[in-house]
C-alpha positions in Angstrom: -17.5 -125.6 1.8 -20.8 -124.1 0.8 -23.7 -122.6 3.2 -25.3 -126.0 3.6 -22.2 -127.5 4.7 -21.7 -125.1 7.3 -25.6 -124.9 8.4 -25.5 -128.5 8.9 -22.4 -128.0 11.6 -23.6 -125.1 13.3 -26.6 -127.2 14.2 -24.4 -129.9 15.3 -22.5 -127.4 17.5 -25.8 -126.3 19.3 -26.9 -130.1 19.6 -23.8 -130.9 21.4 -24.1 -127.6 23.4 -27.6 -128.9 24.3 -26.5 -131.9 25.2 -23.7 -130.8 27.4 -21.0 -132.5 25.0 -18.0 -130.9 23.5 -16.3 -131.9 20.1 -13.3 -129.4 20.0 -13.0 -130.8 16.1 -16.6 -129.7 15.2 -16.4 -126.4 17.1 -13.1 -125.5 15.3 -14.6 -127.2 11.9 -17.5 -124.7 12.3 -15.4 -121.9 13.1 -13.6 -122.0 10.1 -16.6 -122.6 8.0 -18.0 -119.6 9.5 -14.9 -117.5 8.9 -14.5 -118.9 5.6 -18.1 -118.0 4.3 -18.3 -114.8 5.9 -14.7 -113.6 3.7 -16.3 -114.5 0.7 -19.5 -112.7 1.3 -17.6 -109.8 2.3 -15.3 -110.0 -1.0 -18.5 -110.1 -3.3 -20.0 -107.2 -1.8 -19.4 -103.9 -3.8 -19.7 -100.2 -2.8 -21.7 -98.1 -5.4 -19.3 -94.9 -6.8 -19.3 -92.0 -4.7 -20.5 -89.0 -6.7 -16.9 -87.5 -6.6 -15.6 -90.8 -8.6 -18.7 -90.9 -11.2 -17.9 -87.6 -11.7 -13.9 -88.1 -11.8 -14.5 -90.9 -14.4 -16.8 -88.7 -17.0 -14.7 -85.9 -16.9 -11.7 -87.7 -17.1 -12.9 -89.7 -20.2 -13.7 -86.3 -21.9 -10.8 -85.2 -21.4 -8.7 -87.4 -22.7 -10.8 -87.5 -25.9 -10.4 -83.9 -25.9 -6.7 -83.7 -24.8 -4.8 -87.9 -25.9 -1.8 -87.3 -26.4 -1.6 -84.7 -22.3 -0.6 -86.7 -19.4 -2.8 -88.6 -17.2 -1.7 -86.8 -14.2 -2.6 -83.1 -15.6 -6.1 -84.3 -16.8 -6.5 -85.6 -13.2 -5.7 -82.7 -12.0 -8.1 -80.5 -14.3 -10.6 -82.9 -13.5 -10.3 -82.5 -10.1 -10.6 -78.7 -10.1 -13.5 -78.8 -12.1 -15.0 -80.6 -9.0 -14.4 -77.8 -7.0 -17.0 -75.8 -8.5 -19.2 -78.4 -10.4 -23.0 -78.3 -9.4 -22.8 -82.1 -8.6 -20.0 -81.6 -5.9 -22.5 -78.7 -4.4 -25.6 -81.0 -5.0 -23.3 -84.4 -3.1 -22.7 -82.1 -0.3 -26.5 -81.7 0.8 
């Protein structure tokens, strides 16, 4: 159901209101439209990378051009020290 589809029954929805008439069956129909459109727009939407995971994943891929053949886990965990005292951890905190 796209955003046309459901326009077009929320607008029969405030007819009927208008008119003092009830269709349960276009009221629920609309609901779910509603519901349906709202998941997928929620779905699409994207948070931008905090500076602590832009950071995380350029020192993490230096790292393990540096260091291939060390654990994942120990280069996180370098990586996250190095956050400690980086400048951009200092300059995020502002």
């Amino acid at each position: 159901m796209d955003i046309s589809e459901v326009i077009r029954l929320l607008e029969a929805v405030q007819k009927l209101e208008a008119s003092g008439k009830t269709a349960i069956s276009d009221v629920k129909e609309a609901g779910r439209a509603t519901r349906k459109v709202a998941k997928q727009a929620k779905k699409s939407v994207k948070r931008a990378p905090s500076a602590y995971n832009q950071y995380m994943a350029k020192t993490l891929k230096q790292l393990k051009k540096k260091h291939p053949k060390t654990a994942h886990t120990v280069l996180f965990k370098r990586a996250a020290k190095s956050w400690k005292r980086s400048a951009e951890r200092k300059r995020s905190m502002k």
